[in-house]
N, C-alpha and C positions, 0 to 999 in steps of 0.2 A: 577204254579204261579197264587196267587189270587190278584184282586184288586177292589179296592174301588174308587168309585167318588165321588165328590161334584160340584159345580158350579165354584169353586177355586181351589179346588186340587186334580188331581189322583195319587194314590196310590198303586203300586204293592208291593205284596208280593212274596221274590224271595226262602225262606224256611221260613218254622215257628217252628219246632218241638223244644220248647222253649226258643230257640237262635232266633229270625227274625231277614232276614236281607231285607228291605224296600228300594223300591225307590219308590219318587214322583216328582213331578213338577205340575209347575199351568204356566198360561198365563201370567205373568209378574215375572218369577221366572224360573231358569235354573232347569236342574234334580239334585238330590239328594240321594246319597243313606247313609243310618244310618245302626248301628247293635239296636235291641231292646232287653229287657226281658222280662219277665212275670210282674215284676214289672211296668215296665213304661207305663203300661196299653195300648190300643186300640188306643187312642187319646191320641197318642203322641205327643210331639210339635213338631212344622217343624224345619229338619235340617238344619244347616248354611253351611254345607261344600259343593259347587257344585260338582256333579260327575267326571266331566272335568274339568281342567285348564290349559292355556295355554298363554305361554311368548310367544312374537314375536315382533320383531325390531317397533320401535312407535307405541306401542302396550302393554306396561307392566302393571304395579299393578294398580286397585283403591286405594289400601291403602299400602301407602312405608313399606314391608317388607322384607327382604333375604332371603327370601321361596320363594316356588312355589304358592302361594295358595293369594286368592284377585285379582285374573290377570283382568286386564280388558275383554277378550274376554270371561273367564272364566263364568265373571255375565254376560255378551250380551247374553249368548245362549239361546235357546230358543227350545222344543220340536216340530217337525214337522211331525215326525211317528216315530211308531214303530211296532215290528216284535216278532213274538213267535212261534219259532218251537221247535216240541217233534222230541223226540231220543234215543236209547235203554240206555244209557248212560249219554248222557248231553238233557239238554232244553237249546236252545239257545235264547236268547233275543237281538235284535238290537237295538239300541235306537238311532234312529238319532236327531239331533238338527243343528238351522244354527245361524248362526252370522253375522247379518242384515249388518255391517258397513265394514267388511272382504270380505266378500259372502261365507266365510267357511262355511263347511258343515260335523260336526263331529258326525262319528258313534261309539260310544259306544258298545261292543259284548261282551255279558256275557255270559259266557257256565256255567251253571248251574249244578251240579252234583246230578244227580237223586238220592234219597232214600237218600239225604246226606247233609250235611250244608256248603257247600260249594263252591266258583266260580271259574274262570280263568278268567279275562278281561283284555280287549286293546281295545285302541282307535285308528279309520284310520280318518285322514284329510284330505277332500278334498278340492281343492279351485276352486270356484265354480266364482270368483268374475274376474274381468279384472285386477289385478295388481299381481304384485309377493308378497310374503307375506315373510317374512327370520323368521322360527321357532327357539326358543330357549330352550324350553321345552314344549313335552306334556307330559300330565300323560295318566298313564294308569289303574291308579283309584283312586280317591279319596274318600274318605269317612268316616262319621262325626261319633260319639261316637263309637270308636270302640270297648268298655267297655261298652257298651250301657249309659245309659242319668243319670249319678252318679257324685260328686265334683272330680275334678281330682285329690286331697287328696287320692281319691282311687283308682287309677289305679297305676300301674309299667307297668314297659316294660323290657321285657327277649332279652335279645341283644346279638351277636356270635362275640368276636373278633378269627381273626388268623395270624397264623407265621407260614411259614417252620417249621418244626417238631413240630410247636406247636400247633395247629390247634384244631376249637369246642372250646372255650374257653368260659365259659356261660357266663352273668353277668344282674344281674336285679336289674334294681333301681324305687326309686316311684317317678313317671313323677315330682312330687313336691319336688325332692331333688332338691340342689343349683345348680347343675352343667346339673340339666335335663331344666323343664317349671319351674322357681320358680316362685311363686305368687308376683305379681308387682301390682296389686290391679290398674286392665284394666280399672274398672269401673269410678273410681276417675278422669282419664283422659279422659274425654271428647268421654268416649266409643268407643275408637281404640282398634282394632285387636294387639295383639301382633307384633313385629317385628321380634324375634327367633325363632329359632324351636330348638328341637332335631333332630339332622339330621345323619343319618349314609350312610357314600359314599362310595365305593370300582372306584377303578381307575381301567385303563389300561383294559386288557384281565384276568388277574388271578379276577374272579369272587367272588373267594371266599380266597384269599391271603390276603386282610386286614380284610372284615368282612365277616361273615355269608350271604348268601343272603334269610337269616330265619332269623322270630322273633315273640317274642309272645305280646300281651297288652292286661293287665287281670285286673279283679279285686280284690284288696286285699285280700277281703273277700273268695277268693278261688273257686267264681261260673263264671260270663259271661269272656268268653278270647276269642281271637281273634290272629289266625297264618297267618302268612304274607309271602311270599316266592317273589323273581322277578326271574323270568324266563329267564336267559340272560346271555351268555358269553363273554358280554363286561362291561365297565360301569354303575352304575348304583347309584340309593340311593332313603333312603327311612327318611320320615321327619316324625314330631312330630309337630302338633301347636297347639297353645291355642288361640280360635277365641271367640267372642261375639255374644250373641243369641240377638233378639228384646229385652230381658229382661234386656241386660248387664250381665249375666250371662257367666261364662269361660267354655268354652266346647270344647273338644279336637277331634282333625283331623288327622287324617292318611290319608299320600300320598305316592306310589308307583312309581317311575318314572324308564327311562330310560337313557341313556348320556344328561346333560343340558351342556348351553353353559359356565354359572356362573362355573361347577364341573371338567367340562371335556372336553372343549372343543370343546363343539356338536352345529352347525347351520344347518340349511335346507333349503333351497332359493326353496320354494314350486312357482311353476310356475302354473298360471292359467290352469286346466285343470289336474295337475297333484297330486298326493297321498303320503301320507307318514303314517307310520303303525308302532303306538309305539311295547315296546317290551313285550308280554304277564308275567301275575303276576297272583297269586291267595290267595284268603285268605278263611276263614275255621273259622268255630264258631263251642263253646261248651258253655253250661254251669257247666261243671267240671271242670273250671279249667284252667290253663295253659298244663298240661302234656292231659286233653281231649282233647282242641284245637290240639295238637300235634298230636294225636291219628286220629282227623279227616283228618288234612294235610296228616295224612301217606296212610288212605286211597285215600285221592283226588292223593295222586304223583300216585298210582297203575290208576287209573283209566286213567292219563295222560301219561301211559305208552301204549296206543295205544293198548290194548289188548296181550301185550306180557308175557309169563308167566315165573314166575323167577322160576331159576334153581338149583339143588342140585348139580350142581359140583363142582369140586374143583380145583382148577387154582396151578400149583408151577412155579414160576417164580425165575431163577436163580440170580436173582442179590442180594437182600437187605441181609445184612449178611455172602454171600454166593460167587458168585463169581464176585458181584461189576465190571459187564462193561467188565470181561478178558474173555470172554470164549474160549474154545479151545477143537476142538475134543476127546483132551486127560480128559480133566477135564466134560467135560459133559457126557460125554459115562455112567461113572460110577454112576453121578447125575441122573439120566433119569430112570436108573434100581432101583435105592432107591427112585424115586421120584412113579414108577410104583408100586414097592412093598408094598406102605402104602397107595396106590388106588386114587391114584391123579387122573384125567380125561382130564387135560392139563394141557402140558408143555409148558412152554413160555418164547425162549432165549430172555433175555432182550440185552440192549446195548452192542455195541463194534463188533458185527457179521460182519458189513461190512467193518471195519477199518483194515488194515495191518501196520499201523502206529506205533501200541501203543498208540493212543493217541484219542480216539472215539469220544472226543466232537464238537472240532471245523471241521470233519471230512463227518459229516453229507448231507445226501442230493441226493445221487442217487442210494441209497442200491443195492447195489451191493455185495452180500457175499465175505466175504476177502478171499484170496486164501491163505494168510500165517496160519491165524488161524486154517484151515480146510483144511490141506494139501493132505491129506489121505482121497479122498472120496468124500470130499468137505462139504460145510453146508446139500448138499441134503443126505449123510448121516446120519448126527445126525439127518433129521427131519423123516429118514425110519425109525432110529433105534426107533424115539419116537414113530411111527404108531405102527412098532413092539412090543412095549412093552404095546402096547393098550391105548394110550395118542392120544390126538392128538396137534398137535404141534402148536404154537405161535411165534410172534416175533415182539422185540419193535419195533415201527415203533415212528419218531415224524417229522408228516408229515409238517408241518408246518414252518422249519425252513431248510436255507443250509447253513454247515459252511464255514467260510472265506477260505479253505481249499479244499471244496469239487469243482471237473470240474463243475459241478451245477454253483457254483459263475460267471462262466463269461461265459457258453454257452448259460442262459436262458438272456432275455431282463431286461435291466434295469428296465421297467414297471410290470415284474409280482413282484417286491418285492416293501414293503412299503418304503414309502421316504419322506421328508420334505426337503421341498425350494429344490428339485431335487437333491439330497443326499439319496442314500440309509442309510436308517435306521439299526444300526448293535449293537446289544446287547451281549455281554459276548462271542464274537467268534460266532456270528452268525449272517447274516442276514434274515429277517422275508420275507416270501412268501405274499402277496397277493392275494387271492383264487378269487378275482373278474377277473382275467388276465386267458385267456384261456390255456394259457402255462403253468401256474404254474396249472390249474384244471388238464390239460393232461398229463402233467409229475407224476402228483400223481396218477391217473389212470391209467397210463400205468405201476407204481411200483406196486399197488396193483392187478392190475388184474396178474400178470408175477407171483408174488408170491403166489398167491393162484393158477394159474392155468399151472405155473410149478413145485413150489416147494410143493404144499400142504396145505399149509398153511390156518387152520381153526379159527385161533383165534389172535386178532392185540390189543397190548399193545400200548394207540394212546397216546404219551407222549408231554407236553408242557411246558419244562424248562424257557423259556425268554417271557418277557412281553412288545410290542413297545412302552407304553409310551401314547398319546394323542392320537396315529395312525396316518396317512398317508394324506397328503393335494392333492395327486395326484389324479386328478379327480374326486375332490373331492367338497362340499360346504366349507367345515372346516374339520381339520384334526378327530375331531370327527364322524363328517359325513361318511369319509372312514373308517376309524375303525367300525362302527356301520354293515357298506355294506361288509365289508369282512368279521366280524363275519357271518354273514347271507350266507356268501357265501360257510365258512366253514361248516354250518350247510346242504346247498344241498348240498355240494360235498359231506358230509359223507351220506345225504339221497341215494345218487346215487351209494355209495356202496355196503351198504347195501340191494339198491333193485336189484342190478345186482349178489350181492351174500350172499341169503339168510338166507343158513346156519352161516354163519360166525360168530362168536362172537367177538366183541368189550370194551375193556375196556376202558373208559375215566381218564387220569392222567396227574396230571400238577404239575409234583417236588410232586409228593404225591398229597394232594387236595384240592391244589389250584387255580383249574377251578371245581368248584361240584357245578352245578345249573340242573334244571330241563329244561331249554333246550337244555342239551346232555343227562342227566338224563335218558328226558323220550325216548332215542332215544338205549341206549346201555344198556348193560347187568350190567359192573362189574362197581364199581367208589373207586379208590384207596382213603383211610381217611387219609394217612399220610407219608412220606418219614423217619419214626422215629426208629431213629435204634436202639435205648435204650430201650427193653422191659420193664422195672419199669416206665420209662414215659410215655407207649404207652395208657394204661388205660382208663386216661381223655378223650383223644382223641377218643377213640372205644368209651364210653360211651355218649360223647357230640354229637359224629359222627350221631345218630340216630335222634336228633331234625330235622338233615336239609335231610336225604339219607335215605331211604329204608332198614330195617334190610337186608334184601335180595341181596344189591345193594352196600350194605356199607364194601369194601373189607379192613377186619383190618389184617395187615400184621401178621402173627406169623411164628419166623426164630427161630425152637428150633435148640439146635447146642450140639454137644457131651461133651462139657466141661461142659454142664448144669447138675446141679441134677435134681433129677425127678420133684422136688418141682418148678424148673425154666421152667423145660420143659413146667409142666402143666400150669403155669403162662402164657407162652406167647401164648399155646397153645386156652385159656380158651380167649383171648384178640381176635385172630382171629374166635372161635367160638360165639361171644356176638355179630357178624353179618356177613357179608360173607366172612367162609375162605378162607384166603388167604396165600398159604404157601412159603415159601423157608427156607434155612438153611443146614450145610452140612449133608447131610442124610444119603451122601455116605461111612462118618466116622464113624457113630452112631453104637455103641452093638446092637445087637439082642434085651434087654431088653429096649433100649432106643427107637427104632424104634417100639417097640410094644405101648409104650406108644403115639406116634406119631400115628401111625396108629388106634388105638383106637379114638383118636382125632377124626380124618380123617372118620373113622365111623358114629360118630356122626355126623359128618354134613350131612353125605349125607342120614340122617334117617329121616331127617323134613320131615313130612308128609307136604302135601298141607295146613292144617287147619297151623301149624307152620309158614309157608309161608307166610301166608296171617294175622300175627301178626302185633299188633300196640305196641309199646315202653313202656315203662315205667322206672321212676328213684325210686328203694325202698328208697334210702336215700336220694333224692334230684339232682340235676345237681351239678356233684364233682367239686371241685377246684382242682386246678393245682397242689399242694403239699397233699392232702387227705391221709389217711393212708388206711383208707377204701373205695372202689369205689366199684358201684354197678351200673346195668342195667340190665332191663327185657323185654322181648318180650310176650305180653301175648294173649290166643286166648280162644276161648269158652269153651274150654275141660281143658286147662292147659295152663300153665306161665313157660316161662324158664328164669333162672335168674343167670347171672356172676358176681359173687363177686373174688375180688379181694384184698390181703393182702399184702401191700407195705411196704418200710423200715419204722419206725418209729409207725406203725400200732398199738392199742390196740388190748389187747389177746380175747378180745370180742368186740360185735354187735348185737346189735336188727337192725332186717330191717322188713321193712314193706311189707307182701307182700299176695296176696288172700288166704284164709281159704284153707285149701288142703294138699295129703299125700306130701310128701317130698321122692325123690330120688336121690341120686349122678347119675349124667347123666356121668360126666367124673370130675377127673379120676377117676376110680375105682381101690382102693387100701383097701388090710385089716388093721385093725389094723390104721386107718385112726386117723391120729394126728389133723386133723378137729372135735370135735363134734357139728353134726348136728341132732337136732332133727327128728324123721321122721313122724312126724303131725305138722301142725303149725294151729293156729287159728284167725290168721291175722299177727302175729308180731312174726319172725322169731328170735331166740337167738342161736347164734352161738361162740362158745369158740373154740381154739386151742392150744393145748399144747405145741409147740413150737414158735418162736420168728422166720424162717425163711420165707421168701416173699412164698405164694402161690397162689393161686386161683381155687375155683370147679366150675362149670355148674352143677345147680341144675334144675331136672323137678319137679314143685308141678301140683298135678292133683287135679284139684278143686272141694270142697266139693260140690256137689248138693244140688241149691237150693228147700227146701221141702214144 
């Protein structure tokens, strides 16, 4: 970090490698941070948007708008030190500031990512003052041109909606369409701020079940963009405004927040003496671009993965496709030997193992393996049989919830489950746990330590079907307030798994994935993209999946199944290899010919060398629509680029895609006589024809020409 003084304003520099992104402040002005470019020169003009903002009960806006941004305490703050320490990985900056009239005392902590353009920040507030202060919202970053200092004519914004199976859905519009900032000509009126934003909110617990918790703001023109993520599996949203410089001039704001009271329900009755720690976010500059920006993001989530290094296994999990929630020692026995034979590395019985009902959902809650399902043996059978076969074993777990069903419902206390106006809270045949109640932490601990350390068990499929709504008033400030502390609580109980067992691998799934944020992210291994059991659909979704999850991280379901032609095989095959496969399907039915081609698959993934690993995304044709005939996405790395194309109903017989200068290889499948012609050189812009009309898809490696 460099910076510059004057007698009115200091200036750090927090990267420069011609994306900068700047904070300053002066003595009659809060801090500030901007994105800049090479164009907006040295002397730049001072940014509008305060780094912090913050609502709180007689306490709100200087200037009336529905945003977060104008707060009154927002402009009070005031710089009173700061902090800069190095580290092999991040440079952290602390930026305190207080607020003369509150006695607040708000620290700003930017982790910096070395050799990189990129941050992670959050703000903690302390009250420092003798009264209670009741918060409504802080942020956890705010900041001014995040397209750097251009009309907002030129900026868009890359935006993620989702649905149950329908998930990654892209869409970008230019800030200046009617429905986004339309131009209302701020100047004319007596130089007021805006009153709207663009704002995008996700509710409840499903983090990522309405929107993306990614997004990009770039400039038209295809150079300065800016990726945004909030790191948080609760509520959250992220806003758009169009504020006034000294000039009168419209200049646009990016905010980051966490649960507000306005979205979600969120208060905090901060008591003199005491703290509150919004919820961490990061953003990431390029000037290439929106898919650079993205490209940086992918680097900054590895570096937020704690030094964990991802893995070339391969997971099969019985359920999607396959044995959907019934299993039974008679039907897995046979699954486990096909699942073994095409070099799977773990097996993982999904739902229904602890039910003898028939009926696994509302059932849930003290797993306990069924004795009817696994009559002969028990479940400790099937998980020998899977060591035996050189797997090692899995099982869904969704720790989270007990059904109206299970002895759980009425032995644990009323207090460890969420509740309103002293009503348990109860969603679709289930009522919701509260991880802040010791009872409900020990009863999940005493399930996962029994099953890893009686039955074996290396690997936990951690599932979250139901969502509480606003969350829980019990002991709470505001029912947001409890919701906010029992996500947080979810988050150490699964810390506390994890360091008590190791080895373990964890996958993150909510109905497919709709909890995918990088605060479970950067904490487990697998994260499921989708509950989508229509292979022709699943595409979009593997392809979208890569903006917001780790090629490595992003487990895309492929369920080849024996009625498929080869053509379908390799389709859904090529869906799960375009990021972490993920397999099931009945295997156990499959020819010899069919399971070779499955196992070929199965090969390839586990061939990525480390440099493959450590790939950042790319779209040859763009971010697909929902109905595309052609979908495409690449992982590309210093040596070579792999790239899943995909050929849906409706499809043309050709395709140019765009992709780095380099030989060309069918990675998978390898067939002769290949009804695909693909060139085997390409010189940036790949043309691809097939001679029939049936749905496919290859995994192409191009190995990139040297530059001479």
């Amino acid at each position: 970090m460099t910076s510059t003084s004057t007698t009115a304003r200091t200036t750090f520099e927090l990267w420069g490698d011609g994306v900068r992104a700047e904070i300053s402040w002066s003595p009659e002005s809060p801090a500030t941070m901007a994105i800049r470019s090479p164009a907006d020169g040295r002397e730049s003009v001072v940014p509008t948007q305060p780094l912090v903002e913050i609502l709180a009960v007689g306490h709100g806006h200087v200037s009336a708008n529905l945003r977060n941004t104008a707060t009154s305490i927002g402009g009070r703050l005031r710089v009173s030190a700061h902090e800069d320490e190095e580290g092999d990985v991040w440079r952290t900056i602390r930026l305190h500031q207080v607020d003369p009239v509150t006695g607040l005392e708000v620290i700003s902590t930017l982790r910096v990512r070395r050799g990189g353009s990129s941050l992670q920040s959050w703000t903690t507030v302390h009250n420092r003052g003798d009264a209670v202060v009741v918060l409504q919202a802080v942020s956890s970053c705010m900041l001014g041109d995040p397209a750097g200092r251009r009309p907002l004519e030129e900026v868009v914004t890359l935006e993620g909606r989702s649905e149950w199976l329908g998930e990654s859905r892209w869409v970008e519009r230019r800030v200046r369409d009617h429905d986004v900032l339309p131009y209302v000509h701020l100047a004319a009126h007596q130089k007021q701020d805006a009153r709207g934003s663009r704002a995008v909110v996700s509710h409840g617990t499903w983090s990522s079940g309405e929107r993306v918790p990614t997004g990009v703001v770039s400039a038209t023109d295809g150079g300065l963009s800016l990726a945004w993520q909030i790191e948080h599996s609760g509520p959250w949203r992220m806003e758009l405004a169009e504020r006034l410089d000294d000039h009168g001039e419209g200049v646009l704001s990016l905010g980051l927040l966490g649960p507000t009271d306005v979205d979600h329900t969120w208060t905090r009755a901060l008591a003199p003496g005491e703290q509150f720690q919004s919820v961490p976010v990061s953003v990431a500059g390029s000037g290439l671009g929106w898919q650079g920006a993205v490209g940086e993001m992918t680097r900054h989530r590895r570096a937020l993965r704690s030094g964990q290094r991802a893995s070339r296994a391969v997971v099969f999990n019985d359920y999607m496709n396959t044995l959907m929630g019934d299993p039974t020692t008679e039907k897995l026995l046979p699954l486990v030997d096909a699942a073994a034979s095409v070099g799977a590395d773990y097996f993982c019985v999904d739902a229904g193992w602890y039910d003898d009902g028939g009926d696994w959902w509302d059932s849930v809650g003290a797993w306990e393996p069924s004795t009817a399902r696994f009559a002969d043996g028990g479940l400790g059978r099937v998980l020998d049989h899977v060591r035996d076969a050189g797997m090692i074993p899995g099982l869904w777990l969704e720790p989270e919830v007990v059904g109206v069903r299970s002895p759980l419902a009425t032995t644990l206390p009323d207090a460890a489950f969420m509740q309103r106006r002293g009503v348990r809270l109860e969603e679709h045949g289930r009522y919701l746990l509260d991880l802040r109640h010791h009872d409900a932490r020990k009863h999940l601990d005493e399930v996962v330590d029994r099953l890893v350390a009686d039955m074996g068990v290396g690997y936990f499929k951690l599932d979250y079907n139901v969502t509480p709504g606003v969350g829980t008033d019990l002991d709470a400030d505001s029912p947001g307030d409890g919701l906010l502390r029992h996500v947080r609580a979810y988050q150490d109980w699964l810390d506390g798994v994890l360091a008590r067992h190791p080895r373990l691998v964890v996958e993150n799934c909510a109905s497919g994935g709709m909890r995918a944020d990088y605060s479970l992210l950067s904490r487990v291994e697998l994260q499921s993209t989708s509950d989508q059991q229509d292979a022709l659909l699943y595409p979009p979704i593997a392809a979208g999946a890569l903006v917001s999850i780790l090629p490595e991280q992003a487990g895309n379901w492929a369920y080849p199944q024996p009625g498929m032609s080869p053509q379908e095989i390799a389709f859904t095959m090529v869906t799960g290899l375009s990021g972490r496969l993920y397999l099931s399907g009945r295997l156990d039915e499959m020819s010899p010919a069919q399971l070779d081609l499955v196992r070929s698959g199965v090969h390839a993934a586990r061939s990525w060398d480390d440099e493959a690993l450590g790939s950042t995304p790319f779209w040859p044709l763009g971010l697909p629509s929902w109905n595309d005939g052609w979908v495409a996405v690449g992982r590309t790395c210093r040596s070579h680029s792999l790239v899943a194309i995909w050929a849906r109903p409706g499809a043309a017989d050709s395709i140019d895609i765009a992709v780095p200068a380099g030989s060309v290889e069918v990675v998978y499948p390898r067939v002769a006589d290949d009804v695909w012609d693909i060139p085997v050189t390409t010189d940036g812009s790949l043309h691809i024809r097939r001679t029939d009309h049936e749905v496919g898809a290859r995994l192409l490696r191009i190995t990139h020409t040297p530059n001479i």
